[in-house]
C-alpha positions in Angstrom: 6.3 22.3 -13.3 6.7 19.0 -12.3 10.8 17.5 -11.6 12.0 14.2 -11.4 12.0 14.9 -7.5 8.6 15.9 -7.9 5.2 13.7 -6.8 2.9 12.6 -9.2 -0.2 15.1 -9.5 -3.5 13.4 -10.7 -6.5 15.5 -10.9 -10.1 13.8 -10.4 -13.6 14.8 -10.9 -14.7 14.6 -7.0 -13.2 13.7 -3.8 -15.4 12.4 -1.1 -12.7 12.0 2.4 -12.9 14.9 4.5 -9.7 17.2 5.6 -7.6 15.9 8.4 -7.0 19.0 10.1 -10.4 20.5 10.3 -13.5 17.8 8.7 -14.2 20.6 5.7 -14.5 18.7 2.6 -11.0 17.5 1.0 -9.9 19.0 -2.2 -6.3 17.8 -2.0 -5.0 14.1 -0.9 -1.9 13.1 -0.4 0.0 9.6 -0.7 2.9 9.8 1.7 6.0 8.4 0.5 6.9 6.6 3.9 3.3 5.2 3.6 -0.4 6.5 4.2 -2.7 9.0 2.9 -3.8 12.6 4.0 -6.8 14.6 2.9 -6.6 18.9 3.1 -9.3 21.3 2.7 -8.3 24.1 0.2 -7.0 26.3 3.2 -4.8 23.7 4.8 -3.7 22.2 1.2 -2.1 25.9 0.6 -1.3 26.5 3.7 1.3 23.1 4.4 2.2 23.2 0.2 5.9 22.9 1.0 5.6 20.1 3.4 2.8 18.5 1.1 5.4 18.3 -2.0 8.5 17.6 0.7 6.4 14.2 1.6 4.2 13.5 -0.7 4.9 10.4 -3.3 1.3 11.0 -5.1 -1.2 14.1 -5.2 -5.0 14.0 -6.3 -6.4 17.4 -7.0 -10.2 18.0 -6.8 -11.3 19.2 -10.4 -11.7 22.9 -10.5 -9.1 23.4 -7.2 -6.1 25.9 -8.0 -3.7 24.4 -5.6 -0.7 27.0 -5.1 1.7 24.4 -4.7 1.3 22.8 -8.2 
């Protein structure tokens, strides 16, 4: 459940950048608030969920993806 402190979370039908932290394809990117954008695989996206939510000003959810943060 989202809270007024809480990013925006989109989902979209396919996303095509690759994760930051390992190159697997991205299922979760991130708009930082200070500025900037970060792709996660599935693994990492659930892995950094706090700090994802903590920083994020916008999320984008690959259709189909069951982020444990949302």
């Amino acid at each position: 459940m989202n809270t007024l402190l809480s990013p925006a979370i989109d989902t979209v039908g396919e996303l095509t950048e690759r994760c930051d932290r390992c190159g697997s394809a991205a299922k979760l990117e991130v708009v930082l608030a200070s500025g900037g954008d970060l792709a996660f695989c599935g693994h990492h996206a659930n892995r950094h969920k706090a700090d994802i939510t903590r920083v994020a000003s916008r999320i984008r959810l690959e259709e189909g993806f069951e982020w444990a943060g949302r």
